[in-house]
Structure formats: C-alpha cells, structure tokens
C-alpha positions as CSV (number, residue, x, y, z in Angstrom):
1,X,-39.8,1.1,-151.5
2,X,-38.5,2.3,-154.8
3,X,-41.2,1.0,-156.7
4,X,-43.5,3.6,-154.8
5,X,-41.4,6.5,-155.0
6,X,-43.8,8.1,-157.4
7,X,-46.3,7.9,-154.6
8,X,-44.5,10.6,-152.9
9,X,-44.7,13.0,-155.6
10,X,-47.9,12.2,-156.2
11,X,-48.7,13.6,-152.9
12,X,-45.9,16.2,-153.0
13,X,-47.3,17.8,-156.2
14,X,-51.2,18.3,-155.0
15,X,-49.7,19.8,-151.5
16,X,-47.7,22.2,-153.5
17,X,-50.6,23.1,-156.0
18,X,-52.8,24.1,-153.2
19,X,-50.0,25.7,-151.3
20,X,-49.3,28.0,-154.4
21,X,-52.6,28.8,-155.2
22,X,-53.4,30.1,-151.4
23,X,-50.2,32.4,-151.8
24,X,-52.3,33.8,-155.0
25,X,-55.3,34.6,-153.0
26,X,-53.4,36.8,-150.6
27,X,-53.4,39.8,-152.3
28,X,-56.6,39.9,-153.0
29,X,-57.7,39.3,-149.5
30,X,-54.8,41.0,-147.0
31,X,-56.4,44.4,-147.2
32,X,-59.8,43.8,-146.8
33,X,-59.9,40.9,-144.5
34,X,-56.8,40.5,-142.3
35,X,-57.4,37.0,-140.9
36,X,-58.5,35.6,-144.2
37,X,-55.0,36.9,-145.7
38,X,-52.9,35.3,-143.0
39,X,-54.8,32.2,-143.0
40,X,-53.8,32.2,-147.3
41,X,-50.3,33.1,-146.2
42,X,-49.4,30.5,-143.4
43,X,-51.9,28.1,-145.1
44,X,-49.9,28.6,-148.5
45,X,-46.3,28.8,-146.9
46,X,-47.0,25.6,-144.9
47,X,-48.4,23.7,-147.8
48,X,-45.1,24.6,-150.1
49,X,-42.6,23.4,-147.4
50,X,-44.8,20.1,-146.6
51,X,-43.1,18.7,-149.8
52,X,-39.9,18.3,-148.5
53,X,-41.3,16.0,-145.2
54,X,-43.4,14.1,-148.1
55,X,-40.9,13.6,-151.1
56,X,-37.8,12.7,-148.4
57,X,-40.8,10.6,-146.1
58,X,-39.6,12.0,-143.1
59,X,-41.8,9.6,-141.9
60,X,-45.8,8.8,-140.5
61,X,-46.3,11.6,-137.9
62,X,-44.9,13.8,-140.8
63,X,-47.9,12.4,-142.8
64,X,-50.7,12.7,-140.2
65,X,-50.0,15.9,-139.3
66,X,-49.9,17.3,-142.7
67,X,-52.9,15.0,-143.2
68,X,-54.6,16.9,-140.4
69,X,-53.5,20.3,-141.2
70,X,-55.0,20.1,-144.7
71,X,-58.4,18.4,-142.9
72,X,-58.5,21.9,-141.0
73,X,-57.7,24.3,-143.9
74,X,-60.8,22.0,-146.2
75,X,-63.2,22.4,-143.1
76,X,-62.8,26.1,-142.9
77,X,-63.2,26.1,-146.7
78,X,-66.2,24.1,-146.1
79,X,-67.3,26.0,-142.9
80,X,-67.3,29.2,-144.8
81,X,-69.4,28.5,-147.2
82,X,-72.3,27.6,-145.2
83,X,-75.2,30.4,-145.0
84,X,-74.5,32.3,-141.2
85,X,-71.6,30.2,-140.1
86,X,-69.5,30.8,-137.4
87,X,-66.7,32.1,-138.6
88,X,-67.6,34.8,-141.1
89,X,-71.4,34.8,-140.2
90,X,-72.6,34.5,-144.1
91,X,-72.2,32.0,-146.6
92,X,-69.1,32.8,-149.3
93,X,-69.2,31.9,-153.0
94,X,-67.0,29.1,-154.5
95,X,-65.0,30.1,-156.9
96,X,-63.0,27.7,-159.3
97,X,-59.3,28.9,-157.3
98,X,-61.2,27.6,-154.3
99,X,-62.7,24.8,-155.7
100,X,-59.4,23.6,-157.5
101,X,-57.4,24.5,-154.1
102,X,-59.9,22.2,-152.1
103,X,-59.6,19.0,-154.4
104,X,-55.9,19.4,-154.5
105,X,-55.8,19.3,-150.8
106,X,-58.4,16.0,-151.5
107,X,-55.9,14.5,-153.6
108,X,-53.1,15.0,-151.1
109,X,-54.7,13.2,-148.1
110,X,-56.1,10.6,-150.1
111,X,-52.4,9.5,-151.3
112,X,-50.8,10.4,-148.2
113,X,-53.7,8.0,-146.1
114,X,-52.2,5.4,-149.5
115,X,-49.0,5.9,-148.3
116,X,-48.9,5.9,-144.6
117,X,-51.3,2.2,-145.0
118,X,-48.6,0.4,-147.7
119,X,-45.8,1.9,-145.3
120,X,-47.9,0.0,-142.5
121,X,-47.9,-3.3,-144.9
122,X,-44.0,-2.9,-145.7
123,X,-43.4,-2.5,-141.6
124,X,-45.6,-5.1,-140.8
125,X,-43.9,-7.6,-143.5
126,X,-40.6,-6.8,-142.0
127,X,-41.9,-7.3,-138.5
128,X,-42.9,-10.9,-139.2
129,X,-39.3,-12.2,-141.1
C-alpha cells in the first residue's frame, strides 16, 4: 500500500486543478448565465473537497462516484460544444481554461480507474492467503 501512496496524489492533484480552475470561471459567467455559474461553483467546490476522500482512500464507492461525477461535468463540457445541442442550443468555443480543466478531469479518472483495479488486485491477493 505504501508503495502506491503517490497514486493518490496523483489523482488528488488533477481533481484539485480542475476543481480550482472551475471556481475561476465563475465570475465570469454568474451574471450572465446563472446555471452555467452554479454548475462552475458546485462543480469547482465538489472537485476541491474530493481530495480528502482520494488522498485518505476513503475507499472504492468514494472512487466511482467521484469517477462518475467528473464523467458528468466532461459530457456537459463535451455536450456544449456541439453545434444546437440540447442544453445551450448552440455550439460554445473551447478555450485553453476549458480545455486544461477537461484533461485534468481525464487524468483524474484515468488514475482513479488505476487505483480502484490494483486495490482490486491487493483485495483479491488477500482473499486467496
């Protein structure tokens, strides 16, 4: 286990990134688009405190969901992009914040999936003695 410590902060430190560069885009956003502000705002706040669950590995479900939570916030980022989508009903510009924000929250889920499959390994080793 202690030889994979870093893993956690590995993931802790994209989570964070992304976390605190949603918080930036509030202001830019909260009076001219309500929803889109909020969305930054919870989006940010939720990605800053997901690195205590990841760094003191609180445990799998702790993974999956924040796993699934980025998976939502990167398909909206996706979503919104796309030329008379659904939610905003025109395609939105990528800028390098967004672009940087979304492969952070890549990074994240691709070490967390690392770390909930050698967790799986370590359980499943301890299983069979």
């Amino acid at each position: 286990m202690t030889s994979r410590i870093w893993l956690y902060y590995v993931a802790a430190g994209p989570t964070f990134i992304a976390g605190v560069l949603h918080l930036t885009l509030v202001p830019n956003v909260i009076d001219r688009n309500i929803g889109t502000g909020i969305l930054f705002l919870v989006g940010g706040i939720a990605q800053i405190f997901w690195v205590i669950p990841t760094i003191r590995r609180w445990g799998t479900p702790w993974y999956y969901v924040g796993m699934a939570g980025t998976l939502v916030l990167i398909i909206i980022w996706v979503t919104t992009r796309i030329p008379d989508n659904p939610i905003t009903g025109r395609g939105g510009s990528i800028s390098n914040i967004g672009f940087a924000t979304e492969l952070f929250q890549v990074i994240y889920i691709v070490v967390s999936i690392i770390i909930v499959l050698k967790d799986r390994n370590v359980n499943r080793k301890k299983n069979a003695v």
